[in-house]
ZAMARGU-4260 file (C-alpha; in steps of 0.2 Angstrom, whole numbers, plus 5000, padded with zeros to 4 digits):
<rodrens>
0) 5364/5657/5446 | 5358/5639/5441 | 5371/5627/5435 | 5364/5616/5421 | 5372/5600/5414
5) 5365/5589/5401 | 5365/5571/5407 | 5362/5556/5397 | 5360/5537/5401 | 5363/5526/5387
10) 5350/5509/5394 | 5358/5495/5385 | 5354/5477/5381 | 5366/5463/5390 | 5378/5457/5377
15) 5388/5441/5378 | 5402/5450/5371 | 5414/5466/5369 | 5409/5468/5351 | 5390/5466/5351
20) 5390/5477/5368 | 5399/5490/5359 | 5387/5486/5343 | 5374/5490/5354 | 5378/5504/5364
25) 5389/5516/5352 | 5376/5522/5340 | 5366/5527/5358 | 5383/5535/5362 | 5382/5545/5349
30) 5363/5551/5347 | 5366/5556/5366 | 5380/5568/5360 | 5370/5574/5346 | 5357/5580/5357
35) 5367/5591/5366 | 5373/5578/5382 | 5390/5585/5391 | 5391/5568/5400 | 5385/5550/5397
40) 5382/5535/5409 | 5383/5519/5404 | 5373/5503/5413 | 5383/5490/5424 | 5393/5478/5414
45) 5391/5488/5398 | 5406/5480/5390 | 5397/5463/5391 | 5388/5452/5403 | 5383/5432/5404
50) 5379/5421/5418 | 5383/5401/5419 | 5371/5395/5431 | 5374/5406/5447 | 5390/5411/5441
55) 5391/5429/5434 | 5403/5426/5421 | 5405/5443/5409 | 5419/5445/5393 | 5436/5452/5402
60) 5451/5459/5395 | 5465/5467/5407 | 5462/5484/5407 | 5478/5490/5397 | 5468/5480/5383
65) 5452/5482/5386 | 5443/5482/5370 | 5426/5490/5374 | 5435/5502/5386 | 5447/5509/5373
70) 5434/5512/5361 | 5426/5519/5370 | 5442/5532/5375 | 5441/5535/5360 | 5423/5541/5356
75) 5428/5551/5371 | 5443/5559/5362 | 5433/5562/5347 | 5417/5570/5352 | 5425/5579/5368
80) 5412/5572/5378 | 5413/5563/5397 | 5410/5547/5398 | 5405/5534/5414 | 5407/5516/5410
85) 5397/5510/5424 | 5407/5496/5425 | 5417/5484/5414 | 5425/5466/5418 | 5444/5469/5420
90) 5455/5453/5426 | 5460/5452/5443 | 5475/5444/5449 | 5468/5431/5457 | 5457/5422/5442
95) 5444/5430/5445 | 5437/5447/5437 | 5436/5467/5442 | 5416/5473/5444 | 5424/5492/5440
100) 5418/5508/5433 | 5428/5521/5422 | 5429/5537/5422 | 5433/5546/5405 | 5436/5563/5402
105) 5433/5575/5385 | 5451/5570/5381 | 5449/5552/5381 | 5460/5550/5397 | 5455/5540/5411
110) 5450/5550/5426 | 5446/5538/5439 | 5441/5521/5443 | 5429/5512/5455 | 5427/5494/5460
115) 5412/5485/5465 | 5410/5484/5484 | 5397/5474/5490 | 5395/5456/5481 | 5377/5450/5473
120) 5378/5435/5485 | 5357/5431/5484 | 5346/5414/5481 | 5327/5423/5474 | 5320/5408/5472
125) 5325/5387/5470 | 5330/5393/5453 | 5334/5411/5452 | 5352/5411/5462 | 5366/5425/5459
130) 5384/5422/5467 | 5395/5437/5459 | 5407/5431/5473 | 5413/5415/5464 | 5418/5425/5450
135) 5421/5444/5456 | 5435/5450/5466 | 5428/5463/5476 | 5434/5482/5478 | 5438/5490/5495
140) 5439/5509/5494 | 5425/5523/5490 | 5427/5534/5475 | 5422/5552/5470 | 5426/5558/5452
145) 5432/5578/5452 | 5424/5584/5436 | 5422/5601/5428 | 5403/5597/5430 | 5402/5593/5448
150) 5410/5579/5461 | 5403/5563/5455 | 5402/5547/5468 | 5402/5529/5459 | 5393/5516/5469
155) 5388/5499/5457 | 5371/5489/5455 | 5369/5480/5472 | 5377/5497/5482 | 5363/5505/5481
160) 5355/5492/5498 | 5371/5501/5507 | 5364/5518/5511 | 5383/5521/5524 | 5391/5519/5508
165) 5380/5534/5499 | 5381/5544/5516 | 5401/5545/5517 | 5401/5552/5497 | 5386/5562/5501
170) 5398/5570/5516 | 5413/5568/5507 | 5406/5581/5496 | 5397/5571/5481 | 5383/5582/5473
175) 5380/5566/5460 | 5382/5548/5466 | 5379/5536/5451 | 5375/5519/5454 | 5375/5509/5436
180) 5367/5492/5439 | 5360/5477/5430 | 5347/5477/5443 | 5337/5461/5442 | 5317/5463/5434
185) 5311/5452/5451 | 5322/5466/5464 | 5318/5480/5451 | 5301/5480/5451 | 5300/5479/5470
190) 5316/5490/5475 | 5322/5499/5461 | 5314/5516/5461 | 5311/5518/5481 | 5329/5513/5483
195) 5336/5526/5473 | 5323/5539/5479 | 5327/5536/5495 | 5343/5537/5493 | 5344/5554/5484
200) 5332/5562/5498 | 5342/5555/5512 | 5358/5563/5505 | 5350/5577/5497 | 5360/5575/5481
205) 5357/5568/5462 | 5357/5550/5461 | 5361/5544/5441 | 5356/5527/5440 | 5358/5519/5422
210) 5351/5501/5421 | 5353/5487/5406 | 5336/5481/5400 | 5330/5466/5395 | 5338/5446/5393
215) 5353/5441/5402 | 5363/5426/5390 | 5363/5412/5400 | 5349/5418/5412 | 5340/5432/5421
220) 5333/5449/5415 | 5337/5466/5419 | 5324/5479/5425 | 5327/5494/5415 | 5319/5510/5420
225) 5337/5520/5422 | 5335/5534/5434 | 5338/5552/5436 | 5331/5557/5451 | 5332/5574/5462
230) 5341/5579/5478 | 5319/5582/5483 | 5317/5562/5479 | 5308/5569/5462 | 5311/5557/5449
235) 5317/5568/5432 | 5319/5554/5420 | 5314/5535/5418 | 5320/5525/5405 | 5306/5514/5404
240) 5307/5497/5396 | 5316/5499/5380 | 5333/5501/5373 | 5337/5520/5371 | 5343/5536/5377
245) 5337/5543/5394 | 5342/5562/5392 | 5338/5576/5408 | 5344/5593/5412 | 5349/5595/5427
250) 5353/5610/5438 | 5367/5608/5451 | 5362/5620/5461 | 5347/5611/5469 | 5360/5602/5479
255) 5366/5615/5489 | 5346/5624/5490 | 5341/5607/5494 | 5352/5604/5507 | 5349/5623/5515
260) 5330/5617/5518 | 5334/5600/5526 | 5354/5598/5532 | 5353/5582/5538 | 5369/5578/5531
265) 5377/5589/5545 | 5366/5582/5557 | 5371/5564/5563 | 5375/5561/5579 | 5388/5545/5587
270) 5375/5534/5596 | 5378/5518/5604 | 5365/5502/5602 | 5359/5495/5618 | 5346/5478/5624
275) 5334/5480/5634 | 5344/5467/5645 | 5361/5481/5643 | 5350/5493/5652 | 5350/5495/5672
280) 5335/5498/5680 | 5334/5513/5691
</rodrens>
């Protein structure tokens, strides 16, 4: 018996602060709810995002007073609807910020959180340079969100170039693995869909990939084009290059047929690495 859920991805503008970012992505909030969506996802940094020369440098707010995040609790509360903030700035003890996601259920509850991994460290070009680094405080632990709907990985923006990071939620039981992102138009257009392709065939599961679009204050541009892409490596939505509401049905139950036709996931093998000058000659 197929298992349907309405998805939606809410692709959202980078705003250089929590009011304009919730100005922006509340009345997409709420036509994705109109349409029928039982769970939203929102981009990377939705709460707000800037840079200051290489320096990522988004609004933060602890997360017991966390504007855009309350507010958004209570959309949540009001609507009964899910909600995924890809990730928000929360402060981290050390100066620095938090590159973490939220989970919100029907109630307005939080349900979970993930934070950001692996660190946008790159130099594009003599003028295109990105340290998150300097200015994020990474996280250390994976994380699957237990919904009604299904078990729900979180993996941020730059995650995606990790594919062991998808592979232990893929066998950890994730039929969904979402991987919000401000992804950069110079990677996006090179990387963006075969990345999440490959990684939704690799781990025969959905990969949910909401991206900002457009202008970055301070510097860059996001890519666009937020993903909803099959366990087969189809791609079911693409957001394109405007502001709006990316909206799929999806049925759960491809996972498990999927993985019945190719179950690679329960097929890796322990393997050491070896030189040709490790290797005796007999």
């Amino acid at each position: 018996m197929p298992r349907p859920l309405d998805i939606a991805c809410l692709q959202t503008r980078p705003m250089p602060d929590m009011g304009s970012a919730l100005d922006e992505a509340l009345p997409l909030a709420r036509s994705a709810v109109q349409a029928g969506a039982d769970i939203l996802f929102l981009p990377e940094y939705c709460g707000g995002l800037k840079t200051e020369g290489a320096a990522v440098t988004p609004p933060s707010a602890p997360q017991s007073d966390h504007l855009f995040l309350q507010e958004f609790q209570s959309f949540a509360r009001e609507k009964r609807v899910w909600v995924n903030l890809g990730s928000i700035a929360v402060d981290a003890p050390d100066g620095r910020v938090i590159n973490r996601g939220v989970m919100i259920d029907d109630q307005g509850a939080i349900r979970g959180t993930y934070d950001k991994i692996n660190m946008f460290d790159i130099q594009l070009s003599d003028t295109e340079v990105y340290r998150e680094s300097a200015y994020v405080s990474p996280g250390h632990r994976a994380v699957i969100h237990d919904t009604p709907f299904a078990r729900i990985g979180h993996t941020i923006c730059y995650d995606l170039r990790f594919p062991d990071l998808f592979r232990a939620l893929a066998q950890a039981g994730a039929e969904i693995i979402i991987c919000p992102a401000a992804f950069t138009r110079k990677t996006g257009e090179a990387h963006w869909h075969v990345l999440n392709r490959a990684r939704a065939i690799e781990n025969t599961c959905f990969v949910i990939s909401p991206c900002a679009i457009g202008p970055v204050p301070g510097g860059g541009e996001s890519y666009g084009h937020s993903l909803v892409v099959s366990p087969w490596g189809d791609v079911i939505s693409d957001g394109g290059t405007l502001p709006g509401v990316v909206q799929a049905r999806i049925d759960l139950d491809m996972v498990a047929e999927t993985a019945a036709r190719i179950p690679s996931l329960s097929h890796d093998r322990a393997f050491s690495l070896a030189s040709d000058t490790d290797r005796s000659v007999a």
